[in-house]
C-alpha positions, 0 to 999 in steps of 0.5 A, a space after each residue: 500500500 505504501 508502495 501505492 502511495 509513492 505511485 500515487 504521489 508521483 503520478 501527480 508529480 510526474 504525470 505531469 501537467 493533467 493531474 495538476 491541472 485537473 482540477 476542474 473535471 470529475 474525480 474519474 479523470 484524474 483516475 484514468 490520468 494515474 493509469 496512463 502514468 502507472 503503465 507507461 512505468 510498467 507498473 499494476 493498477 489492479 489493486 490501485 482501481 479496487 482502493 479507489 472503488 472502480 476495480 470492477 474495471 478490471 479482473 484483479 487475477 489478470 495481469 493487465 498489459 500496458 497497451 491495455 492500461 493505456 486504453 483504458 485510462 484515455 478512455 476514462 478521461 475523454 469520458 471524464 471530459 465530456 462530463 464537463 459539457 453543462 452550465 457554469 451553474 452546476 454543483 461540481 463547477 465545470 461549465 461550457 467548453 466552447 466559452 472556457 479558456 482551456 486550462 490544460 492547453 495553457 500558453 507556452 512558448 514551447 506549445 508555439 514550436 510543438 505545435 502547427 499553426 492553424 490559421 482562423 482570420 475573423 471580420 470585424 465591420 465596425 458600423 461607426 467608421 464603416 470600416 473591417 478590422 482583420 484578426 489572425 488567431 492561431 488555436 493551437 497555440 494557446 488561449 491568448 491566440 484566440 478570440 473570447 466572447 468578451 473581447 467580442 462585447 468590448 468591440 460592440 460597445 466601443 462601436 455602437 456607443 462610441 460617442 457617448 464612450 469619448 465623451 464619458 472618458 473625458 469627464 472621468 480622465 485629468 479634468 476634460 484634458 482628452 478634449 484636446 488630444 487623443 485617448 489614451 487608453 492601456 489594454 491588459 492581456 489584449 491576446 489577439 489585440 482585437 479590442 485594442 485596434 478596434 478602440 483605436 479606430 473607433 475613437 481615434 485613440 492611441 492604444 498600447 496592448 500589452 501581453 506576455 512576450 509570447 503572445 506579442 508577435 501575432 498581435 504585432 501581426 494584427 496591429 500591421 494587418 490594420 495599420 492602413 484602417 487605424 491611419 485613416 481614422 487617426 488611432 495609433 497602436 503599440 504593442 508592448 511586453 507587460 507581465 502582471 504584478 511585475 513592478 519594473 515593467 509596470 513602471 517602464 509601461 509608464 502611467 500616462 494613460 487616461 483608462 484601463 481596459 481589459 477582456 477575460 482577463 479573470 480566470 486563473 487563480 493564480 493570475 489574481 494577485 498579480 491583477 489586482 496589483 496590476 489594477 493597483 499599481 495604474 488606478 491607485 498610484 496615478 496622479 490621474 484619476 482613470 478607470 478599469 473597464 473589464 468584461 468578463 464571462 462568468 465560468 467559475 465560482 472561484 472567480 468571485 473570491 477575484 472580485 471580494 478582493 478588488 472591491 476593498 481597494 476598488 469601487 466596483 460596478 456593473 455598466 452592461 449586461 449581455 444576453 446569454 448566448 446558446 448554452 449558457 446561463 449567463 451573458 458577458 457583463 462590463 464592470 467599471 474598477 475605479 479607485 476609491 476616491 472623494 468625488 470621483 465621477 463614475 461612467 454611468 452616472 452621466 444622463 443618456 448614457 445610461 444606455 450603457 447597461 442597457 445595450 442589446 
């Protein structure tokens, strides 16, 4: 049994990035993820499935051959995995995989060299300015090189509201200065930049997308793809390196900006910290008054503990809601992160622009 254990422990070390990662799927996933560990090493898994109780998969006075060791481990995980296609209501928190940010294809460099590069090109036609915007995703290389449903809300607003969004950004940003020169907005986790151009065409803003060092070269990619629609409606886009809670890159990012924004920026535990000192660092130290706007999907339950720590340094409000799309029980929704000063002004609080939080 102590033998077992050792197996068991190091299943979940060796094993490798699944049992750690695996958090989010039924128990019976990490149990064909030991298997598969087990037979690779040559070892029995007769007695290891009997003290987990699934030993009927097995006939203990057989000994099983890796080949059949392997198939059934894969075969309990896939099984396992498509137990997770339900609500992000349900009781064991798993949620619809078509909206989720796989946690297992996390972003790599090495996933970038391992992996082809599949090319999907999306249109984005923005009604404001009559213009499209092309974005280059790359899926097999990661989250970041997709686009996420919140992305895509950000980009509505910006286009259906862009009037009421320049004005709005001005009043809450250094006294009205904005009236005179170009917005100057920073984007948190941009992955494919698609909001990030999208705000610089629309408003005629200078926008710098920012990302982990990976991600940079296919954003540059977009910003190049676009370069002739920005000039034409006279927004500038930089792409730039920006690792969360990082103070020196914080600083060499500089705070000369009048909002913040992001988009499913909130779904790594691990990533919460460093957002909130990120939030933190441009918000509360800026000798500027300026705003987070972040729309976000709800998947996890967990992400709620991201939001109870935000609010003790942050005013935190909700400026739209969006339908739920097919397969879902709840749409994106727009919050609005601003410091918690004396007399701040707050976006949805100015007459008919109201109809931020009612936008269809």
């Amino acid at each position: 049994m102590n033998g077992l254990k050792r197996w068991s422990r190091r299943a979940k070390v060796r094993g490798g990035k699944w049992a750690k990662r695996s958090e989010g799927l039924p128990t019976l996933a990490c149990l064909g993820m030991r298997v598969v560990w087990l037979m690779k090493s040559g070892r029995k898994v007769e007695g290891f499935l009997a003290a987990k109780g699934v030993g009927f998969l097995l006939d203990f006075r057989v000994e099983v051959n890796q080949v059949l060791g392997l198939i059934i481990g894969a075969a309990m995980v896939m099984f396992a995995t498509a137990l997770c296609h339900c609500s992000v209501s349900d009781a064991n928190g798993c949620l619809a995989l078509q909206d989720v940010p796989s946690e297992i294809q996390e972003d790599s460099a090495e996933s970038q060299q391992v992996q082809p590069q599949e090319e999907l090109q999306q249109n984005y036609h923005l009604l404001s300015i009559n213009s499209t915007i092309v974005i280059r995703q790359l899926p097999s290389q990661g989250i970041s090189f997709q686009l996420w449903p919140a992305a895509t809300t950000l980009v509505t607003l910006f286009d259906l509201h862009h009037h009421c969004i320049t004005t709005l950004l001005s009043a809450v940003s250094n006294g009205g200065e904005t009236q005179h020169r170009p917005i100057r907005i920073l984007e948190l986790g941009s992955g494919t930049g698609v909001v990030g151009i999208a705000a610089a065409a629309i408003l005629g803003a200078s926008v710098t997308v920012t990302d982990l060092p990976h991600v940079l070269p296919n954003m540059q990619f977009n910003v190049d793809a676009n370069a002739e629609t920005l000039k034409l409606h006279g927004g500038a886009v930089e792409v730039a390196a920006l690792s969360w809670g990082d103070t020196q890159n914080m600083e060499a990012i500089g705070r000369v900006y009048d909002v913040i924004m992001g988009s499913d920026v909130v779904y790594h535990d691990h990533l919460y910290e460093p957002l909130l000192e990120t939030l933190k660092f441009f918000l509360l130290k800026s000798e500027t008054k300026i705003v987070f706007l972040m729309a976000h999907l709800k998947r996890w339950k967990k992400e709620s503990a991201f939001f109870k720590k935000a609010k003790k340094f942050f005013d935190v409000e909700i400026l739209h809601n969006d339908e739920p799309s097919n397969g879902s029980r709840v749409g994106v929704a727009v919050y609005q992160f601003a410091g918690k000063f004396p007399s701040r002004p707050i976006i949805n609080t100015t007459g008919d622009c109201k109809i931020l939080s009612t936008i269809a």
